[in-house]
N, C-alpha and C positions, 0 to 999 in steps of 0.2 A: 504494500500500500504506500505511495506515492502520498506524500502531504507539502503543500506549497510552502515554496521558501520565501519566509517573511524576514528582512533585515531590517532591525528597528534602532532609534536612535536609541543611545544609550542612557542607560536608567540606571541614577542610585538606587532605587529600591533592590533592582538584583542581589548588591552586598549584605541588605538586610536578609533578604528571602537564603542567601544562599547558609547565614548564620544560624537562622531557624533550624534548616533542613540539617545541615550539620551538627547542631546542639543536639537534635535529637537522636542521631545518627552516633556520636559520642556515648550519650544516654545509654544507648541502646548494644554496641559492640564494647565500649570499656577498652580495655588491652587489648586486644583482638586488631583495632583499628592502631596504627603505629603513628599514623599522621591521618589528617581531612582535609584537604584543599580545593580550596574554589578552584579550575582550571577554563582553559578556552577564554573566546572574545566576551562574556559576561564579566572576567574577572577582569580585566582591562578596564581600569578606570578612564571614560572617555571614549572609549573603541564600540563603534556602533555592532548591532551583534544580533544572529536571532538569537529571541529572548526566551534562550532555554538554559540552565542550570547547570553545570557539568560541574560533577565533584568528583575527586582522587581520591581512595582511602585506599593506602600501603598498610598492605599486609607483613606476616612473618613469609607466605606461602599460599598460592593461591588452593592448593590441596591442602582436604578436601573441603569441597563445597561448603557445606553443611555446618561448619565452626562462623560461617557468619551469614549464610544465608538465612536461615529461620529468624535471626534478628530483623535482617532486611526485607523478608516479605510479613513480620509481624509489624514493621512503620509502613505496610501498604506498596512497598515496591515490589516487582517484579524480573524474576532472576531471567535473563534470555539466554537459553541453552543453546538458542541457533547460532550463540555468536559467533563467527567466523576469528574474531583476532586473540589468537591463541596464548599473547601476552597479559590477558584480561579476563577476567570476569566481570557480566555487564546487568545491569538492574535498571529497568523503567519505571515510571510512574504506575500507579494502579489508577484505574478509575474512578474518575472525577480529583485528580491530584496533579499540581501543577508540572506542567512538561519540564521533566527532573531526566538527567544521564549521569548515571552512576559507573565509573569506571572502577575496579576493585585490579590493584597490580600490588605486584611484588616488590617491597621496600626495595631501592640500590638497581631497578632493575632499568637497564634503558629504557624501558617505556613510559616509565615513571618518570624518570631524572628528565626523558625528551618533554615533557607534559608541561613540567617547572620551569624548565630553561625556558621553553618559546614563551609561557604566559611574563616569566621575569623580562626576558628580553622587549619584547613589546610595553611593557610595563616603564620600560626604561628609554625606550625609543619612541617620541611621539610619532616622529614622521613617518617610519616606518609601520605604526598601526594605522595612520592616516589613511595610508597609499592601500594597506590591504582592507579596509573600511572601505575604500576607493573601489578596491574589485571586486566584492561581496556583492557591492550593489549593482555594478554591470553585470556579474553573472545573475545575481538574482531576476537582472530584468528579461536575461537571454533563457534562463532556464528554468523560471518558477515553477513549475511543476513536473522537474524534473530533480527531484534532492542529486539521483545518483550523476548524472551529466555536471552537475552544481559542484560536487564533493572533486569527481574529476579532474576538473578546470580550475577549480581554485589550487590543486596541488604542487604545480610551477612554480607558483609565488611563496608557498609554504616550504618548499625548498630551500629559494632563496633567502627567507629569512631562518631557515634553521643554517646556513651557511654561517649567515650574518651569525647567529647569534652563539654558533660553535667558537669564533673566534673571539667573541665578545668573551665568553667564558673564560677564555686564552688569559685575554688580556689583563681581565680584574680578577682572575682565579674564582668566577662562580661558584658559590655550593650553594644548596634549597635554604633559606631562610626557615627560622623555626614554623611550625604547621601551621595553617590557619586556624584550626580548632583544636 
């Protein structure tokens, strides 16, 4: 199922919504969760974004399931077993619950440490979220209802700024700032 790509300017409230979701997400795994992070263009203060929630929570081990799944479908999310990206375990919203993506990786793991870098690096780089704000919304215009052509197209550019922002790491010696939650 195909759902339209809305890009919206960018909203303080995200940081609150994404505190909520996280507090209870804490609440609810304890030790289990190593770190909770806002990631993506929501956490980008300024960076226009669709306005969906993406959070990080590093694990010890993404095996087995079940040490944090039953927490995360008892706050109403939903575990997607079809996920194809085998560096993650992924959790949606449940019904009637604000459009939430829950990424679940492994502490230390590139896909994790990739997640932190691009949001810090933008985070740090106005003009460079500028420009990819810039292309959100021209593909959004060329591929609204197409997510997957959308995901596509924007990937050129996510490149280049994971380029940029490997070197950027270089230069100031990057590591994750403490969690968000």
């Amino acid at each position: 199922m195909n759902h339209e790509i809305i890009v919206a300017p960018y909203n303080p409230e995200w940081a609150l919504e994404f505190n909520d979701i996280a507090y209870r997400i804490r609440n609810a795994l304890q030790e289990i969760a190593l770190r909770i992070d806002h990631i993506g263009s929501t956490a980008v203060v300024g960076l226009d974004a669709k306005p969906i929630i993406d959070i990080q929570i590093s694990v010890r081990a993404l095996e087995p399931v079940g040490v944090y799944q039953t927490q995360m479908e008892g706050l109403g999310y939903r575990f997607r077993a079809d996920n194809t990206e085998r560096t993650k375990r992924y959790f949606r919203e449940g019904s009637g619950m604000r459009r939430t993506h829950i990424h679940i990786r492994e502490a230390g793991s590139f896909s994790e440490q990739f997640a932190l870098l691009f949001r810090d690096y933008l985070r740090s780089h106005a003009e460079d979220a500028q420009k990819y704000a810039e292309i959100k919304y021209t593909l959004m215009k060329l591929y609204q209802q197409d997510r997957h052509r959308y995901v596509e197209e924007k990937e050129p550019y996510i490149w280049e700024i994971t380029r940029k922002a490997s070197q950027w790491s270089q230069d100031i010696g990057w590591r994750p700032d403490r969690s968000d939650m």
